[in-house]
VOPAGU-2260 file (C-alpha; in pm, 1 decimal, decimal comma):
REM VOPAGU-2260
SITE   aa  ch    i         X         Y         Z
SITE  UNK   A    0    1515,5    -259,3   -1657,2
SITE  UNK   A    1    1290,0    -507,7   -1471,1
SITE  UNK   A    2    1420,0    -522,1   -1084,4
SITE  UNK   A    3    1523,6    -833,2    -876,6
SITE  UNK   A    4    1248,0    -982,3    -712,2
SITE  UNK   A    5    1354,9    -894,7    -341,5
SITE  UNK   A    6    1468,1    -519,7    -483,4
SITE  UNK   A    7    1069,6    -486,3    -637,6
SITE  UNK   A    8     911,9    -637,2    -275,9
SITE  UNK   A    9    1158,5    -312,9     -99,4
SITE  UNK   A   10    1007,0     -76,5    -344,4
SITE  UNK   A   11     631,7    -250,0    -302,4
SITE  UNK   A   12     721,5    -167,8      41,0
SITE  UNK   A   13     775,2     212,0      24,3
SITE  UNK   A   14     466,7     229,4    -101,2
SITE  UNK   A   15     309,6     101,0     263,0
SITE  UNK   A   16     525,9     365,5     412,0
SITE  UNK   A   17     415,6     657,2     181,7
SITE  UNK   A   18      59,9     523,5     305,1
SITE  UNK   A   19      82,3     554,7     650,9
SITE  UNK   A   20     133,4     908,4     577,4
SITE  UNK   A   21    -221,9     930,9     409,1
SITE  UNK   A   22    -418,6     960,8     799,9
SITE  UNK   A   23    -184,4    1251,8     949,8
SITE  UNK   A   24    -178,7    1429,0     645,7
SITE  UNK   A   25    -604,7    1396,2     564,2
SITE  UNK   A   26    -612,9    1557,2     936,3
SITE  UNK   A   27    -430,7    1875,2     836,5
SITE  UNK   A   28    -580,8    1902,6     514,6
SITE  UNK   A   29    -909,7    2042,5     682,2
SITE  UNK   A   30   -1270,3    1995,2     596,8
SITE  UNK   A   31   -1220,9    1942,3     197,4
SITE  UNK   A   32   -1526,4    1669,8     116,9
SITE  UNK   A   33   -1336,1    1335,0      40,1
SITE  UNK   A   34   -1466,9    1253,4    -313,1
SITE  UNK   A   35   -1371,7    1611,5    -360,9
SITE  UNK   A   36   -1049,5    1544,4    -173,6
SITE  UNK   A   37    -985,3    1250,1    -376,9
SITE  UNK   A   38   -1010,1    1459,9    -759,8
SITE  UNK   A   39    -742,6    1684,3    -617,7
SITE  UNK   A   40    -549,4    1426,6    -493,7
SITE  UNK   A   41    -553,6    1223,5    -816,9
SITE  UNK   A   42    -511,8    1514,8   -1023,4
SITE  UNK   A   43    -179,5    1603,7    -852,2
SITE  UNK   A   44     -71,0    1263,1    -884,4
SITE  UNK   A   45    -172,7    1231,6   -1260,8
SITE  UNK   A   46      21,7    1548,1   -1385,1
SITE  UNK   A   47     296,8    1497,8   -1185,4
SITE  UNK   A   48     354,5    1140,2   -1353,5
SITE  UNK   A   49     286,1    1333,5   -1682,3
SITE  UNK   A   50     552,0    1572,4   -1616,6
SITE  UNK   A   51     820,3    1294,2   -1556,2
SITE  UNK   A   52     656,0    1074,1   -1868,7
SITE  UNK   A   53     719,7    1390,6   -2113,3
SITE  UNK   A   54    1094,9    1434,3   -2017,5
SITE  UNK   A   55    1162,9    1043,3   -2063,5
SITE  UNK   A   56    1119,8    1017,9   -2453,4
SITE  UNK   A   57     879,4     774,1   -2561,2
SITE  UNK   A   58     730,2     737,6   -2188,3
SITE  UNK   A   59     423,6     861,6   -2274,6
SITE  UNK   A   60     348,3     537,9   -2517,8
SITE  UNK   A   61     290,6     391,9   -2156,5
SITE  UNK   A   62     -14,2     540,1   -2164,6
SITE  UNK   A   63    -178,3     349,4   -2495,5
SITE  UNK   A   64    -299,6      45,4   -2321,6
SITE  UNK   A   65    -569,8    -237,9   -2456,3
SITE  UNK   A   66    -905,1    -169,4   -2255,0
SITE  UNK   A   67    -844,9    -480,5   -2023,0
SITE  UNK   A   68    -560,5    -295,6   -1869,2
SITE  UNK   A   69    -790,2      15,8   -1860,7
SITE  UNK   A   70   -1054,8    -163,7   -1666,6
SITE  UNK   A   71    -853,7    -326,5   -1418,4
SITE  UNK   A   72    -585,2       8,7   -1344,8
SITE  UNK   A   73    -906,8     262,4   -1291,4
SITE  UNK   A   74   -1157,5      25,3   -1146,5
SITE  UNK   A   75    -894,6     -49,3    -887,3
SITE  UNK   A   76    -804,4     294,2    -799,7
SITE  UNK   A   77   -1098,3     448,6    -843,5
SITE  UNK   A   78   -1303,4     120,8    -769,4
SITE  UNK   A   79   -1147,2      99,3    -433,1
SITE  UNK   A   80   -1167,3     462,3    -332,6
SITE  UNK   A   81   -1511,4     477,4    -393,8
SITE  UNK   A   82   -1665,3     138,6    -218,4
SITE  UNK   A   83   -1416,2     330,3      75,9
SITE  UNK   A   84   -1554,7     659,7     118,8
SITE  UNK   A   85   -1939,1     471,0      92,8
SITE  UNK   A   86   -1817,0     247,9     374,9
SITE  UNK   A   87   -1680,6     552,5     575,8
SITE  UNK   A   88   -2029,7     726,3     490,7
SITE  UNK   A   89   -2257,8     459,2     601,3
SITE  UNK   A   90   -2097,9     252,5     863,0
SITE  UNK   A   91   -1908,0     384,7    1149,8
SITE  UNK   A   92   -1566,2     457,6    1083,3
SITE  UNK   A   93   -1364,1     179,3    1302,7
SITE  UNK   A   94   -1601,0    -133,4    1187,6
SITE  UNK   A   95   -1540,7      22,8     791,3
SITE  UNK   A   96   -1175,3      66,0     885,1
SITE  UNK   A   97   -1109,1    -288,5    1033,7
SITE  UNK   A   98   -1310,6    -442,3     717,2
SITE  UNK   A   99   -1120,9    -219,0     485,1
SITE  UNK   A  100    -847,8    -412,4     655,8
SITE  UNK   A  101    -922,4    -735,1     482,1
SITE  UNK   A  102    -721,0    -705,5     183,9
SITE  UNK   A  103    -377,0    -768,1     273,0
SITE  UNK   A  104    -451,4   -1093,5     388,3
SITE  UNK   A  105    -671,7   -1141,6      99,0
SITE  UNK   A  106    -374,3   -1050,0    -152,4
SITE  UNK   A  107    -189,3   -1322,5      48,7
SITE  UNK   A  108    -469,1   -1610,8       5,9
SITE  UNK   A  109    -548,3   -1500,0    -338,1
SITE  UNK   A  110    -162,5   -1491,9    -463,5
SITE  UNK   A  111    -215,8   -1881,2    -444,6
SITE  UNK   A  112    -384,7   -1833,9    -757,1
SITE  UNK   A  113     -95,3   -1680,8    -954,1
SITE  UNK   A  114     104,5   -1890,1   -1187,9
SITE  UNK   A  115     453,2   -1958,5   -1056,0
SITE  UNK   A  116     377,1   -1866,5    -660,9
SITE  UNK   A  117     360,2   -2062,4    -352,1
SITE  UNK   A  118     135,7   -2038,6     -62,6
SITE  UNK   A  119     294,5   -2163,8     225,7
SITE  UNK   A  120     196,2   -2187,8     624,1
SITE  UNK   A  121     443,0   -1924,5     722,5
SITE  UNK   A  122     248,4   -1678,3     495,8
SITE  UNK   A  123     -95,7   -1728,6     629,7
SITE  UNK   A  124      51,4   -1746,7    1004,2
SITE  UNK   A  125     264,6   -1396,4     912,0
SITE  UNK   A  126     -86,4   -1218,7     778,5
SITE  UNK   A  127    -311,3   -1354,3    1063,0
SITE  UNK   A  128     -72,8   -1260,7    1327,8
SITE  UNK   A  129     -16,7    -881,4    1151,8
SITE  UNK   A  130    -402,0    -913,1    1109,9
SITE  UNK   A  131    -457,7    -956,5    1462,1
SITE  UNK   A  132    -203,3    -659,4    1550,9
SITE  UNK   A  133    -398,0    -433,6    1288,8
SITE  UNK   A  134    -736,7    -523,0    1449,4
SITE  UNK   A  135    -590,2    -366,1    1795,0
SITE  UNK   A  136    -460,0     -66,0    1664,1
SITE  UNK   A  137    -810,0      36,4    1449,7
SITE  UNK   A  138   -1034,7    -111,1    1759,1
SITE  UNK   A  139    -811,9      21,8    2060,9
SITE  UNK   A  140    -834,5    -308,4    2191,3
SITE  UNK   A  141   -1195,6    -247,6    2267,3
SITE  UNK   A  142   -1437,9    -483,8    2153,6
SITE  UNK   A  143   -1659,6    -441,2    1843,0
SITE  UNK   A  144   -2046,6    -472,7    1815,6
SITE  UNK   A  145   -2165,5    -466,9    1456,9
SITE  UNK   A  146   -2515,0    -329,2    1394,0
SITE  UNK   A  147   -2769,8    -456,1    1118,2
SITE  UNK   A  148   -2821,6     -98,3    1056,1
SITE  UNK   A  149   -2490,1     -70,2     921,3
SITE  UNK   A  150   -2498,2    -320,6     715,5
SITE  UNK   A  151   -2495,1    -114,4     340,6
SITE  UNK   A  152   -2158,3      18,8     483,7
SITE  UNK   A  153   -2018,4    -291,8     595,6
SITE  UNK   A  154   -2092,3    -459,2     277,7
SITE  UNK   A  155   -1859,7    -154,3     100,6
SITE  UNK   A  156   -1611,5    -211,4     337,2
SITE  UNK   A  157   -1589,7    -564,7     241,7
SITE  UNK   A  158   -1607,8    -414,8    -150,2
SITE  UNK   A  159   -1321,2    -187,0     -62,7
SITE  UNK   A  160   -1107,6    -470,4      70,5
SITE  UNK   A  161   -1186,5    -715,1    -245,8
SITE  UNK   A  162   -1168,2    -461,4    -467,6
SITE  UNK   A  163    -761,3    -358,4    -392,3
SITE  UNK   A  164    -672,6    -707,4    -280,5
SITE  UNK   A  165    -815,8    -830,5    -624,2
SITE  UNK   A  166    -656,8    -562,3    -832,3
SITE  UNK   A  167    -299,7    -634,3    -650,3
SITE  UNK   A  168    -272,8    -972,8    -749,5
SITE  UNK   A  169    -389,9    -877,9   -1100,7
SITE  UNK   A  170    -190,9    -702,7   -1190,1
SITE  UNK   A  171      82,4    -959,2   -1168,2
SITE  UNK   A  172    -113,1   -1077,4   -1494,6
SITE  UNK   A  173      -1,5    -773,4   -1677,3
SITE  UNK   A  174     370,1    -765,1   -1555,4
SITE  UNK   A  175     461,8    -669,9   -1903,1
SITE  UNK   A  176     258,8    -297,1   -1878,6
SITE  UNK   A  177     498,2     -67,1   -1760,6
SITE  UNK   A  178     441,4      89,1   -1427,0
SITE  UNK   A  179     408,7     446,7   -1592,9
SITE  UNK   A  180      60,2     372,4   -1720,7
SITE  UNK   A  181     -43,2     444,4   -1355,8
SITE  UNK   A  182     -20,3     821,3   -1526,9
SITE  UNK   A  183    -344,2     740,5   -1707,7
SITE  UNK   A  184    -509,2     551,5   -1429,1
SITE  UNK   A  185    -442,7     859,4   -1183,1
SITE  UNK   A  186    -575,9    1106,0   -1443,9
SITE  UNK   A  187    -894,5     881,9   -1490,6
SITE  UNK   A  188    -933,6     851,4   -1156,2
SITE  UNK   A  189    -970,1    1258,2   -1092,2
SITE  UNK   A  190   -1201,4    1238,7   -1373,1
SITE  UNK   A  191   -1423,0     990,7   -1225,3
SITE  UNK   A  192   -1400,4    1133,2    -845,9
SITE  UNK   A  193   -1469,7    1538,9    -989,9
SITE  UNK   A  194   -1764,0    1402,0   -1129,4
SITE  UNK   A  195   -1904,5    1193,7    -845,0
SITE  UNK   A  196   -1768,5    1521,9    -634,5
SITE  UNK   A  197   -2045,1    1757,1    -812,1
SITE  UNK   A  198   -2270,6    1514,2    -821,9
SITE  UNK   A  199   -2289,5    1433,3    -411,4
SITE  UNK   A  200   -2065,3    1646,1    -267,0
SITE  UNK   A  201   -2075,8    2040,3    -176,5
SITE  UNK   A  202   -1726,4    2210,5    -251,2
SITE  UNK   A  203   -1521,2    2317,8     -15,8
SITE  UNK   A  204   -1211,0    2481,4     -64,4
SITE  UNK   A  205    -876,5    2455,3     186,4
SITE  UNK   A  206    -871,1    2796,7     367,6
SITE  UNK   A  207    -480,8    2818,1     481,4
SITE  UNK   A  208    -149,6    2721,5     365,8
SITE  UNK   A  209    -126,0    2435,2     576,6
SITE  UNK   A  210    -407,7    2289,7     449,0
SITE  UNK   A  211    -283,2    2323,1      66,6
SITE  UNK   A  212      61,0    2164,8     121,9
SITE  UNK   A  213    -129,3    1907,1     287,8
SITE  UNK   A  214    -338,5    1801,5      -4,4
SITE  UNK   A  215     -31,3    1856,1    -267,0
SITE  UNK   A  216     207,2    1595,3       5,6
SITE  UNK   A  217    -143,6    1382,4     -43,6
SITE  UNK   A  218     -50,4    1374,1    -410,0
SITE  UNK   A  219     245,9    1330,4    -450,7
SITE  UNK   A  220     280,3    1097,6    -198,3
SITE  UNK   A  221      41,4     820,0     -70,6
SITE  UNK   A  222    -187,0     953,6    -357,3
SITE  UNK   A  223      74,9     945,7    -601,7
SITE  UNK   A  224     403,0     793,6    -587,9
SITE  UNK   A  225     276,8     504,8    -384,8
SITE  UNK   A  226      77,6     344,9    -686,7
SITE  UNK   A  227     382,3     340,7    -890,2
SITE  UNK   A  228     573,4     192,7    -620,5
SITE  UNK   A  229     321,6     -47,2    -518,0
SITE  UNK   A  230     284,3    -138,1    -899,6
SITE  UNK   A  231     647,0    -260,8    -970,1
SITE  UNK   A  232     617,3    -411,4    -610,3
SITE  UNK   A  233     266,4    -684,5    -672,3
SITE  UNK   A  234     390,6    -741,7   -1056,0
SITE  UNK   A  235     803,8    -774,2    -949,5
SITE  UNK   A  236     830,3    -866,0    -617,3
SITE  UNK   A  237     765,4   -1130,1    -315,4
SITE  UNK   A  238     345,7   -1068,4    -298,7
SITE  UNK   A  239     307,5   -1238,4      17,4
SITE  UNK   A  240     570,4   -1053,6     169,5
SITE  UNK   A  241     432,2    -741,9      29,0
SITE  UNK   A  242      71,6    -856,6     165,6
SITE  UNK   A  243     155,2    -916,8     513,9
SITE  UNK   A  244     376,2    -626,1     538,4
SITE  UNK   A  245      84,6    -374,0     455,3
SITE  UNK   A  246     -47,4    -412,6     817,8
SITE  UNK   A  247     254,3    -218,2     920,0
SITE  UNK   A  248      73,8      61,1     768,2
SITE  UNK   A  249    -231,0     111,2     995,3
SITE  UNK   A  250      51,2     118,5    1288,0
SITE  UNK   A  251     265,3     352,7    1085,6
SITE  UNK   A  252     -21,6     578,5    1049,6
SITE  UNK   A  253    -155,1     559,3    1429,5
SITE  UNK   A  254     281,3     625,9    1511,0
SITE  UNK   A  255     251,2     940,1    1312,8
SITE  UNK   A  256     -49,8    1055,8    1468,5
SITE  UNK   A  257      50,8    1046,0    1800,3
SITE  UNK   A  258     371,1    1229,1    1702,5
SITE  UNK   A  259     183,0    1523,5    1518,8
SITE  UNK   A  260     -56,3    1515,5    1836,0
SITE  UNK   A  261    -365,8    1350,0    1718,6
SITE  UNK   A  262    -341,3    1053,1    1949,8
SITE  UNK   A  263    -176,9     854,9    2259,9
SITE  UNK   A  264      94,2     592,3    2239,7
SITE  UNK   A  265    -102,7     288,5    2453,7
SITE  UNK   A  266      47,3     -59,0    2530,5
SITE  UNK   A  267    -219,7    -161,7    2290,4
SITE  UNK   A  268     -33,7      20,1    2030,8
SITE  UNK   A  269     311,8    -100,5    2132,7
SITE  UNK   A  270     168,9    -448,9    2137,3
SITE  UNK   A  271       3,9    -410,5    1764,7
SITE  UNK   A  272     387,3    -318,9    1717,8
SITE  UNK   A  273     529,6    -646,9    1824,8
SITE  UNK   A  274     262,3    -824,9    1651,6
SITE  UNK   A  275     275,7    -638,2    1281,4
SITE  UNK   A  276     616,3    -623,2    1302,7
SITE  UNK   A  277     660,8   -1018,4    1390,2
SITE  UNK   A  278     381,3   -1123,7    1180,5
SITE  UNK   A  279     571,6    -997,9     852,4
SITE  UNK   A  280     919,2   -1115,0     941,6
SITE  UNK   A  281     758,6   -1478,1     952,7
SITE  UNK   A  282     601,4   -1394,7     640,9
SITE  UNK   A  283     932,6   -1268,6     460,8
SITE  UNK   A  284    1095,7   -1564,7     610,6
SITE  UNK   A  285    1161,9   -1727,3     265,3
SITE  UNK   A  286    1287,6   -1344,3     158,5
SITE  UNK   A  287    1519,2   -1338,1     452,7
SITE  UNK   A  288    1668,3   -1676,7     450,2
SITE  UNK   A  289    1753,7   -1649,8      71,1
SITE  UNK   A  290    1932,3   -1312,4     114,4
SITE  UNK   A  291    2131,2   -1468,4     376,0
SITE  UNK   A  292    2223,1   -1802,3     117,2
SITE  UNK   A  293    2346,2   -1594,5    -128,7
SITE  UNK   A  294    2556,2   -1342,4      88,5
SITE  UNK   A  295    2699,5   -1678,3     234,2
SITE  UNK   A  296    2887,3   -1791,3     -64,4
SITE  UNK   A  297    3002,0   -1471,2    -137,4
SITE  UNK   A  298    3126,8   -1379,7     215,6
SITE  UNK   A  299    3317,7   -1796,2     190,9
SITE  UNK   A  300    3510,1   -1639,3    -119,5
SITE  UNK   A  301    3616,1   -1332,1     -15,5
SITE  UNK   A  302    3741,6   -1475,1     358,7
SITE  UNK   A  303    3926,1   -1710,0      86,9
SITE  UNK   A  304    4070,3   -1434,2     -87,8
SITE  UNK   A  305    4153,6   -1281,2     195,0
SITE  UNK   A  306    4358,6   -1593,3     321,1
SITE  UNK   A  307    4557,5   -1604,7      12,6
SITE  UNK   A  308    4658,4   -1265,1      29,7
SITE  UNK   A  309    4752,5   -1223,9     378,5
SITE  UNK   A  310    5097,4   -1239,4     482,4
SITE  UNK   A  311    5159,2   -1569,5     689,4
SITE  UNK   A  312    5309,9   -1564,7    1004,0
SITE  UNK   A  313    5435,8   -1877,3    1165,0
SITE  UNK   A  314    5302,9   -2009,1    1489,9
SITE  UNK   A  315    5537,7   -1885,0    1760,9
């Protein structure tokens, strides 16, 4: 059963909470390499969807999908992971991060594209404002100097960012595949990162318990679940809504880590706040009003009712 559009943007939306999750929980997972780190990730992910597809009967046809779909489902989790970790490699990690950073606002100007959607002023102002509260929390508010030097890395960051933001909005094209096939893509995507693991990576194995929960929360949650999520959320839901509220999850992320002691709560950070958080209620204006249109009607009737049925008592 397909959801309503505002109950697929809620869902998109869990899947920006499951990311913020992704930092804190990288940090206690130790020294594993990240393409490394990635295959295990994926791999928990993969079987755990194929668990759930083989107790729904007839799930698993999910997974027999025309090569298009193929393409665009592993190229953009994979795809995106990869031009990523380069970035992180070969750039320094707060100019990669803040160019990473690109594609929600690039899911919002690129949704103009898609059949049937709107761009309107209130969605660019909502990203640029969230865009502008991101940029504080992943610079600190200190200013950023970009080096030629670093320009390989830069130039994957910008990948990473066009890579995600352009398989978002795709896959609004292929609203008829059923969110399960993300099984497949997961599975593919292990494949992929296990090989590019052995091919430039040393192994390196979690050494505690902490460590291991770590990596299996990684998978079955911002590694996992989110994808699903985030699938019925870009083919279902409002996108723009969806694009500008992904800022929220660099702040999410830099909330947790101050919690679990990794950082300090700055007014930078408490202004990035106010600005995320502002920038996608402007953006989910259209979202908002309509809920509150068709709870009016509804809320008319039932005062009605409620008039009818209520003993009357004369004016003294």
């Amino acid at each position: 059963m397909r959801p309503s559009r505002p109950a697929a943007t809620l869902i998109g939306i869990a899947a920006i909470l499951l990311w913020s999750t992704l930092a804190v929980l990288t940090a206690i997972s130790g020294s594993v390499p990240p393409l490394q780190l990635n295959a295990m990730t994926f791999g928990i992910g993969g079987l755990a969807g194929l668990v759930f597809l083989s107790a729904r009967p007839g799930a698993t046809r999910a997974l027999r999908q025309p090569l298009p779909v193929w393409l665009l489902g592993v190229g953009g989790l994979f795809g995106y992971h990869a031009f990523y970790f380069t970035a992180l490699r070969n750039a320094p990690p707060v100019d990669a991060g803040l160019i990473n950073y690109l594609w929600p606002i690039l899911i919002v100007l690129f949704s103009a594209l898609l059949p049937g959607e709107r761009l309107r002023a209130h969605h660019i102002a909502g990203a640029l404002l969230a865009l502008v509260g991101a940029i504080l929390v992943v610079t600190g508010g200190a200013s950023l100097a970009l080096r030629t030097e670093h320009a390989f890395g830069y130039a994957a960051a910008g990948l990473a960012a066009l890579t995600w933001s352009s398989y978002s909005v795709l896959s609004r094209r292929f609203a008829g595949v059923s969110s399960y096939a993300i099984t497949g893509f997961c599975l593919a995507s292990a494949l992929l990162s296990t090989i590019s693991h052995l091919a430039l990576e040393v192994t390196v194995w979690p050494t505690g318990l902490p460590e291991w929960l770590a990596i299996v929360a990684l998978g079955l949650g911002p590694v996992g679940l989110a994808f699903y999520v985030w699938d019925i959320g870009v083919k279902h839901g409002d996108i723009q809504v969806l694009g500008a509220a992904a800022y929220l999850a660099p702040l999410l992320s830099t909330l947790l880590l101050v919690a679990a002691g990794y950082g300090q709560f700055t007014l930078v950070v408490a202004l990035a706040c106010g600005l995320i958080t502002l920038g996608a209620l402007i953006a989910a204006k259209d979202l908002l009003l309509k809920r509150r249109r068709d709870l009016g009607p509804a809320r008319g009737l039932k005062d009605g009712i409620a008039s009818k049925t209520a003993p009357q008592v004369a004016d003294p």
